[in-house]
C-alpha atoms as one frame of an Amber mdcrd trajectory, in Angstrom:
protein
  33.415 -12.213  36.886  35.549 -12.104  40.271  33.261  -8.681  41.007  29.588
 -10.010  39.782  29.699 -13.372  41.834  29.780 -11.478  45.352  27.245  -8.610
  44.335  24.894 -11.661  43.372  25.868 -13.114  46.828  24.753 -10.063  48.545
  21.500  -9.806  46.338  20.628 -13.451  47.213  21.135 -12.395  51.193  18.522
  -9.437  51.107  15.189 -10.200  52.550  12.423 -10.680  49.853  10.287  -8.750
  52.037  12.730  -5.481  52.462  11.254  -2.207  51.951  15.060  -1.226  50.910
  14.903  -1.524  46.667  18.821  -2.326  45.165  20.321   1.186  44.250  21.922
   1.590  40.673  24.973   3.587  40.037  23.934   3.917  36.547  20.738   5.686
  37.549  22.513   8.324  39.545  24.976   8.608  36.933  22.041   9.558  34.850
  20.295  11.546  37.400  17.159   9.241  37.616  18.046   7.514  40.973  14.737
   8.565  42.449  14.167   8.788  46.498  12.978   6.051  49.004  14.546   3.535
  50.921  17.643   2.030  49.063  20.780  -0.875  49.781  24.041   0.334  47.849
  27.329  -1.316  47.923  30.406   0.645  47.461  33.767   1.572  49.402  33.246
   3.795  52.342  35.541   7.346  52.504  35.014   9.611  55.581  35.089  13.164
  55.774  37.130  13.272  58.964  37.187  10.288  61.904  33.662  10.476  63.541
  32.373   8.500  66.934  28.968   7.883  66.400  28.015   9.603  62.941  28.595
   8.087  59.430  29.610  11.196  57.126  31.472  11.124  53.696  30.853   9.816
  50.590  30.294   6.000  49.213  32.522   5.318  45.918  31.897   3.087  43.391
  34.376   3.666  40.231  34.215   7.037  39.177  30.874   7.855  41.078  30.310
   8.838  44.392  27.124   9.404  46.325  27.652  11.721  49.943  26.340   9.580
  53.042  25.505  10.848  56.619  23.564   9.392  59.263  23.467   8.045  63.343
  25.500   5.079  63.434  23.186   2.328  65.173  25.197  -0.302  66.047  27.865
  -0.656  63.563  30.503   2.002  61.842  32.126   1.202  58.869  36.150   1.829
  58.710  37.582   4.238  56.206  38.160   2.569  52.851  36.481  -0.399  54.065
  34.403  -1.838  50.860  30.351  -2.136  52.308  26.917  -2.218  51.936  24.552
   0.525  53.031  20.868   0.844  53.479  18.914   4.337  54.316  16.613   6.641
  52.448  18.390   8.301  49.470  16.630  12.422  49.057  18.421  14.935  47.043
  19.460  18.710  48.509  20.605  21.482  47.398  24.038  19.273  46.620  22.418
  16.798  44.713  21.738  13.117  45.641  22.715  12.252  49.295  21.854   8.898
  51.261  20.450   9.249  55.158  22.148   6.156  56.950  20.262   3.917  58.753
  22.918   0.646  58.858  25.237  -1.114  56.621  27.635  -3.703  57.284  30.936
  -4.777  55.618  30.285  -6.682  52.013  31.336 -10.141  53.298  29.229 -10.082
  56.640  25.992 -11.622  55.351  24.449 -11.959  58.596  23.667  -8.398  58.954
  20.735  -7.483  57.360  18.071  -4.555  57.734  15.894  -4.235  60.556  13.269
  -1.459  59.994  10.520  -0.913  61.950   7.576  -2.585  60.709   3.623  -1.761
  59.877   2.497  -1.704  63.573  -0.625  -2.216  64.799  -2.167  -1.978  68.099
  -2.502  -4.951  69.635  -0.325  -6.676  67.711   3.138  -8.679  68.949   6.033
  -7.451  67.497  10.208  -8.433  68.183  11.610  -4.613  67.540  15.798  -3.997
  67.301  15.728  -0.580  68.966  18.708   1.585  70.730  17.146   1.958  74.221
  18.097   4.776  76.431  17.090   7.462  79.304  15.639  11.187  79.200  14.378
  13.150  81.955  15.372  12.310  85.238  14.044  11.381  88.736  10.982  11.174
  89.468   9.998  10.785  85.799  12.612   9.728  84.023  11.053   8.133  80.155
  12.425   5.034  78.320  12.510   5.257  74.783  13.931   3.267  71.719  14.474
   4.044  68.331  14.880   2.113  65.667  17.757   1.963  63.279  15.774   3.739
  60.787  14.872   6.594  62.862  11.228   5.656  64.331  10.595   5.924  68.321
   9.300   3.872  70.191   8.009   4.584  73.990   8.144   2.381  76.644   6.936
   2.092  79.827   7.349   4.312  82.711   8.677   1.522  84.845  10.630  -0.119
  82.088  13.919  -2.191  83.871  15.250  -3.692  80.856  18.496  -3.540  79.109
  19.720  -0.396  77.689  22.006  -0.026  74.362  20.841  -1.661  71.202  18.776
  -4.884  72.222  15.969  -6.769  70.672  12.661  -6.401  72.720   9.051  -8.007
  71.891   5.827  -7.586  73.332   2.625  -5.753  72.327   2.061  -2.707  70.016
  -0.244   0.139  71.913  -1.049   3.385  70.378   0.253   6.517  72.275  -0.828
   9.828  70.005   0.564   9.895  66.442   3.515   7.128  67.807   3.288   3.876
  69.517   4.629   2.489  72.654   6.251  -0.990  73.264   3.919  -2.615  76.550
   5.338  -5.342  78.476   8.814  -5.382  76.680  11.216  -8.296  77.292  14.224
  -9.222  76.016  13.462 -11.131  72.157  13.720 -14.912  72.527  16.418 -16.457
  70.769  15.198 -17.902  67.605
């Protein structure tokens, strides 16, 4: 009972409208786990101690599912009990989970932040890891998203850098989109 009340806790904090289905143990145990987007809760054991990559395996009893990804803008510490979200594919090793975030079991203010169905014209508030490539005179401002999806933005783009929260309008730019008019996401 002491285990189920905080898994129903954490069920309770997901988003109704998260493209990240629950992931069961008993499925992979069975090998019918399927691939897509999942959120699995388990204890977290690294390979080796990593900066800015999540890589080793999530435990849960006598299962264990290998994990690698980009950290965002959390890590999780070795042994620490957590809850991950990314897309779960198989390989040539079997089942393996692609990291997009997580955050420690208790912390139920975290919670996924995909990018959304955009549309141009549309006004969107996007959590995105902002940085630089290229350099003078054209250097390009880009985010990504913590599941992997960039995002351009404009040329003379002075925001903040790091992981932020930007809104302003969605414009198509090829097979992508780019952010126009960024500014810092209005506390809500």
């Amino acid at each position: 009972m002491r285990l189920i009340l905080p898994l129903i806790a954490l069920l309770a904090a997901a988003p109704a409208n998260s493209p990240y289905r629950s992931f069961s143990w008993d499925a992979l145990a069975k090998g019918q786990a399927g691939s897509g987007l999942v959120r699995v809760t388990g204890r977290y054991m690294p390979y080796a101690e990593y900066t800015d990559l999540v890589r080793g395996v999530l435990t849960y009893g006598r299962f264990a599912l290998r994990v690698e990804g980009s950290a965002f803008d959390w890590t999780p510490k070795p042994g620490e009990n957590v809850e991950f979200w990314g897309l779960l594919e198989s390989d040539e090793q079997g089942p393996l989970l692609r990291f997009h975030n997580g955050r420690p079991t208790r912390d139920t203010r975290r919670a996924p932040s995909p990018m959304p169905e955009l549309t141009a014209g549309a006004q969107v508030r996007l959590k995105l890891r902002v940085s630089e490539a290229g350099s003078n005179p054209l250097p390009v401002a880009t985010g990504v998203t913590e599941d992997g999806r960039s995002v351009m933005l404009p040329k003379d783009y002075a925001g903040p850098f790091g992981v932020v929260c930007l809104q302003g309008t969605v414009a198509p730019l090829g097979n992508n989109f780019a952010l126009s008019e960024p500014t810092p996401c209005a506390k809500r």
